[in-house]
C-alpha positions in Angstrom: 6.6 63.9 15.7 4.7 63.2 12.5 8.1 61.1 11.4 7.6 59.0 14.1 4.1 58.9 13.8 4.3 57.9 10.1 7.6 55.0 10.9 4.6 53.7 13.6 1.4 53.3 10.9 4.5 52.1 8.4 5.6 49.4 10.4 1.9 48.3 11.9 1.0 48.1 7.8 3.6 45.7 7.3 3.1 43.6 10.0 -0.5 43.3 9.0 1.3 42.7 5.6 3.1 40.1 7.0 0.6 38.4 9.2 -2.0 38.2 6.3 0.8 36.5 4.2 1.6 34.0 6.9 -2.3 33.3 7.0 -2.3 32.9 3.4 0.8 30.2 3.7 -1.1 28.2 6.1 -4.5 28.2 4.5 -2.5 27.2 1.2 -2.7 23.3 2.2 -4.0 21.1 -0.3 -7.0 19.4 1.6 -6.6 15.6 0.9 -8.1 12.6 1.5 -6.4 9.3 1.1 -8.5 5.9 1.8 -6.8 2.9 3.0 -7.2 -0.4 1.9 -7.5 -2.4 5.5 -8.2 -1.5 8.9 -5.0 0.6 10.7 -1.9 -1.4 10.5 1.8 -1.5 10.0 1.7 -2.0 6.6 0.1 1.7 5.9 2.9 3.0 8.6 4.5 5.1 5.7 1.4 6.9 5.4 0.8 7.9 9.4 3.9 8.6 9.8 3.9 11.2 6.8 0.9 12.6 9.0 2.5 12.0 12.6 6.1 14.0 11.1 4.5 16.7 9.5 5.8 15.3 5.9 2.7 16.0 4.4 2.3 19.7 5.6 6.3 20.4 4.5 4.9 19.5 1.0 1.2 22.1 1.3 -1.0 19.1 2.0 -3.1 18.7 5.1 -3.5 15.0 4.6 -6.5 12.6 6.2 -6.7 9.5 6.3 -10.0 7.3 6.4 -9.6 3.8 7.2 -11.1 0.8 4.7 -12.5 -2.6 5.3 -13.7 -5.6 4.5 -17.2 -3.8 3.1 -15.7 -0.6 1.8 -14.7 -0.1 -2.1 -12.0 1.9 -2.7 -12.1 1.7 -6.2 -16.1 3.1 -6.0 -15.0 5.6 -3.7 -12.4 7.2 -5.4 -14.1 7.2 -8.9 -16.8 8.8 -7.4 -15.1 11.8 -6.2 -15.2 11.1 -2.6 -11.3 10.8 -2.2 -8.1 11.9 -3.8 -5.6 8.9 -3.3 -6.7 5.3 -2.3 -4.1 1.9 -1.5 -4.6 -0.1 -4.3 -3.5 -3.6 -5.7 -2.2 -4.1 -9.6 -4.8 -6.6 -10.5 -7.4 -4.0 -9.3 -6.5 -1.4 -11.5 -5.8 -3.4 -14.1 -9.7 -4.9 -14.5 -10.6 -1.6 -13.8 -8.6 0.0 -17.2 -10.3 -3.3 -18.8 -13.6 -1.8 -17.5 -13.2 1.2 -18.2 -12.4 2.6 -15.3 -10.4 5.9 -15.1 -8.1 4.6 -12.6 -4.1 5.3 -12.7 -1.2 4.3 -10.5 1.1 6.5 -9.8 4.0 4.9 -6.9 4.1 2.0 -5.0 4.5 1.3 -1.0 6.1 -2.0 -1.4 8.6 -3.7 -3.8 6.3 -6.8 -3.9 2.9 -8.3 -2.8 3.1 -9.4 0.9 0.5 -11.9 -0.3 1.9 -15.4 0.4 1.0 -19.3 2.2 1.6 -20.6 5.6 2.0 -24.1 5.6 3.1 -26.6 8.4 7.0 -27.1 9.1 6.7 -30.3 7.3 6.6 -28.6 3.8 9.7 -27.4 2.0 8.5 -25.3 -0.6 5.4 -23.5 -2.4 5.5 -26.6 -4.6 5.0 -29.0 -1.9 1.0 -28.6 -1.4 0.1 -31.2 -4.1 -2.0 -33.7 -1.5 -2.5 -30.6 0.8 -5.7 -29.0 1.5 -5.5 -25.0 0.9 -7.5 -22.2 2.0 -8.5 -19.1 -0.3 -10.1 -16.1 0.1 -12.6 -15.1 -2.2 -10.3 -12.2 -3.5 -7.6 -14.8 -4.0 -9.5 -16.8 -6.1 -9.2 -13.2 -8.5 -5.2 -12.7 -8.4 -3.3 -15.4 -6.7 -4.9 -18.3 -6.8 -5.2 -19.0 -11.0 -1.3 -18.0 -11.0 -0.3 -20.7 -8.6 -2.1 -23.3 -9.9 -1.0 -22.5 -13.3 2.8 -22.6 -11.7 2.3 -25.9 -9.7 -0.3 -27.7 -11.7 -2.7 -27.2 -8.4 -6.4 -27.7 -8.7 -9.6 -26.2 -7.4 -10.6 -29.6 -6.0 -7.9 -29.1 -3.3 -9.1 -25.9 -2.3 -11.5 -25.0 0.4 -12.9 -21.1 1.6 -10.4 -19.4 3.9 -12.8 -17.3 6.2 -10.1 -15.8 7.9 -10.4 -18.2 11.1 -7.0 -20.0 12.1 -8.6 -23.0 13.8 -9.2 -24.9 11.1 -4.9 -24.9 10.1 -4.2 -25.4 13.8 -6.1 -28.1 14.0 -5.4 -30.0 11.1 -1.4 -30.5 9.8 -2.7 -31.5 6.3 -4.0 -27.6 5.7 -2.2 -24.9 3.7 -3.4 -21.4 4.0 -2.6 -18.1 2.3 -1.6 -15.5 5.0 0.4 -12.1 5.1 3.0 -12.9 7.2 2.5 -9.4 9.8 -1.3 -11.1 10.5 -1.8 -14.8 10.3 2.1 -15.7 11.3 1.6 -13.7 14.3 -1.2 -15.0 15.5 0.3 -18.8 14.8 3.5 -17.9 17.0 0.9 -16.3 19.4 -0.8 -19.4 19.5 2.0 -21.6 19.6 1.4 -23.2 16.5 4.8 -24.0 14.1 4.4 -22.7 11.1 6.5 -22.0 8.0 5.9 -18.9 5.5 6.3 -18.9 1.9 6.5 -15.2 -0.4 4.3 -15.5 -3.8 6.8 -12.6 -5.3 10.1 -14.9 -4.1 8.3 -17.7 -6.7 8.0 -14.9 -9.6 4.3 -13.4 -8.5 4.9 -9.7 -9.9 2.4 -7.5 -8.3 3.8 -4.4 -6.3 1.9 -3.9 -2.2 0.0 -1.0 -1.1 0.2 0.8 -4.2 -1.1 4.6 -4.7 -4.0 5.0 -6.9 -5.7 8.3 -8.2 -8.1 9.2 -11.2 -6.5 10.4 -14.6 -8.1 13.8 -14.2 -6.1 14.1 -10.9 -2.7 13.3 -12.9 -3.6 15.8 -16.0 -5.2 18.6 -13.7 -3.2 18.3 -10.5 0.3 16.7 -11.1 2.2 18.8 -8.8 -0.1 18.1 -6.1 0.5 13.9 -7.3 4.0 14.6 -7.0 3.9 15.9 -3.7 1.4 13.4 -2.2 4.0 10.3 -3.4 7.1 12.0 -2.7 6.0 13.0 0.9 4.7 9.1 1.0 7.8 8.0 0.2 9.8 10.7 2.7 7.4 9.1 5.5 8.3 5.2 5.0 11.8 6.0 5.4 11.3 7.5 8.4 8.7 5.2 9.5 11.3 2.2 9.3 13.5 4.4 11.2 11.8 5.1 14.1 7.5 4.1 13.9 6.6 5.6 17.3 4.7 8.5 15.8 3.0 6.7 12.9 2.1 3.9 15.1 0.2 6.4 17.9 -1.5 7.6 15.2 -2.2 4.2 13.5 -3.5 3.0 17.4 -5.8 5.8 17.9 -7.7 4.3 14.1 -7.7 1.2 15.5 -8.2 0.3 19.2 -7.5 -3.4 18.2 -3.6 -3.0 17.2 -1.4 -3.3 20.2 2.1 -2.5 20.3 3.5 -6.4 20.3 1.5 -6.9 17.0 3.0 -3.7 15.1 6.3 -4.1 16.4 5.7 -8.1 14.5 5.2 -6.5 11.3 7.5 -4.1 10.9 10.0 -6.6 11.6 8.7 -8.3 9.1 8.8 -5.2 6.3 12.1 -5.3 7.1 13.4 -8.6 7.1 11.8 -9.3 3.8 12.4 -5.9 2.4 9.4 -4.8 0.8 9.8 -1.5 1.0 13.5 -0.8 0.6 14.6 -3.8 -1.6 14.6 -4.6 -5.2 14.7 -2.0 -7.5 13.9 0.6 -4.5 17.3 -0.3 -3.3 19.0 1.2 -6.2 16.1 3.8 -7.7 14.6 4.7 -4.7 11.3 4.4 -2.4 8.3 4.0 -4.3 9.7 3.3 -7.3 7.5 1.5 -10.0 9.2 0.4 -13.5 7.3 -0.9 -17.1 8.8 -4.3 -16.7 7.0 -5.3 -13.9 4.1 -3.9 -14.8 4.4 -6.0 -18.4 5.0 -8.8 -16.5 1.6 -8.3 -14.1 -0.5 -7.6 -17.0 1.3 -11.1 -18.9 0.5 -13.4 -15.8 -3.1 -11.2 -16.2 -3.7 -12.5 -19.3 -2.2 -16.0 -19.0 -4.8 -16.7 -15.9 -7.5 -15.8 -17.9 -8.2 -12.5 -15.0 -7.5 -9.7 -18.1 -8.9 -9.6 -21.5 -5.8 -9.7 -24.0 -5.3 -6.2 -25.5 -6.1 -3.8 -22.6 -4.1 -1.3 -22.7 -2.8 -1.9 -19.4 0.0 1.6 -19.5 -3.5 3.0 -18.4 -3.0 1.8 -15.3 0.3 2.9 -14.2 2.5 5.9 -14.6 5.7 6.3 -13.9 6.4 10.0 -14.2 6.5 11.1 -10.4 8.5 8.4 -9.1 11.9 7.9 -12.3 13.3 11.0 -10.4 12.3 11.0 -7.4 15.6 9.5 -5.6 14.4 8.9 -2.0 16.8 6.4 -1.3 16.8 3.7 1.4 
């Protein structure tokens, strides 16, 4: 009797044993907070669907993602402690190392900008705009726009503010217009319009997409969680561009104004240009960043007259969680 007795307050003691262990496993998660750099879209798919698969939990992170916009700053944001990871853009980071900014990159969404110019069908090439009129953002006017007129001998005289209204290209054939070709393309085919689309990074623009940014206390306090963060990033584009349907119910419900016609568009079009699984991802892996490219971003920096010569621009980037990280296409 007392045998049984003691099996009974044995095996209730480990089961309490075991249950506290499980809740200690699940309240283990990393809390994180990544901030995107545009409304919900297709081009942040790798990131839902990290969320939507459970990627980020496998890896001890519960993951949330709070969407930017036209008025938020990401940079701001993360410096100030109010999240861990943000989408960034080379030429961001890089004036903000010039600043002196603690800012550090540490993989990469895409292979290459998606930045790029719609023009009518009547032009042939990104060389073509001499007697065109072309429209530019105000942030284009601080990364693309000094490198293509220093490539094409273009001039600010044949440029006009793009306000990110279409009526103005549809309405007049002389008008060239930076676009990204998941957004303004669809919207010309939706319209009707002909239009023709033309990749900076296919003329030599070096700057990688939707990068991942962080702090340099993050890297030199918390590089395992880093590590996790851009490996389970990279684990959830390849899945993504196998099969979207649970990033994209996720990415829907953050913003009621993406239909299913316009995400199916862009992912189309991150694969048929490759952004994500081309290049050197192709052979080293999603999310891989190397020093040449960034050299030769902080070289077209300089050249444009957008980064003082001298910055130490290796404070921008990192390499180390990506060289061996192997998540291949």
């Amino acid at each position: 009797m007392q045998k049984r007795r003691f099996l009974r307050c044995a095996a209730a003691l480990w089961l309490g044993a075991a249950a506290l262990s499980i809740t200690g496993l699940a309240q283990a998660q990393d809390k994180v907070t990544l901030l995107s750099n545009w409304y919900a879209q297709a081009e942040h798919g790798g990131f839902y669907q990290a969320v939507a698969k459970g990627i980020y939990k496998k890896y001890g992170m519960d993951v949330t993602i709070k969407m930017g916009g036209p008025q938020v700053n990401n940079m701001q944001i993360l410096v100030a402690g109010q999240a861990d990871f943000s989408m960034g853009y080379d030429f961001t980071v890089m004036k903000g190392v010039e600043q002196g900014l603690p800012l550090v990159t540490v993989g990469t969404s895409f292979q290459s900008d998606l930045q790029g110019m719609m023009t009518h069908d009547d032009v042939a090439s990104l060389g073509g705009l001499k007697n065109k009129t072309i429209l530019v953002a105000g942030s284009g006017q601080s990364s693309w726009w000094p490198w293509l007129k220093a490539k094409y001998g273009y001039t600010d005289a044949q440029s006009r503010a793009y306000t990110f209204n279409l009526q103005p290209f549809f309405a007049d054939p002389n008008i060239a217009q930076q676009a990204y070709p998941s957004s303004e393309l669809f919207q010309a085919d939706k319209a009707g319009v002909k239009s023709k689309f033309f990749l900076f990074a296919s003329e030599g623009y070096p700057p990688y997409g939707t990068t991942i940014v962080t702090l340099q206390k993050t890297v030199a306090t918390k590089p395992d969680l880093v590590q996790r963060f851009v490996k389970a990033t990279a684990e959830g584009w390849k899945s993504y561009l196998e099969d979207p349907a649970p990033g994209n119910a996720l990415i829907k419900a953050d913003n009621k104004n993406m239909g299913d016609e316009q995400l199916a568009y862009a992912l189309g079009k991150l694969k048929e240009l490759k952004v994500v699984t081309g290049g050197d991802a192709a052979r080293l892996g999603i999310g891989v960043m190397t020093d040449e490219r960034w050299k030769q971003t902080y070289e077209v920096m300089v050249a444009t007259g957008l980064l003082k010569a001298g910055t130490d621009y290796h404070k921008a980037y990192t390499t180390q969680f990506v060289k061996d990280m192997k998540v291949m296409p």
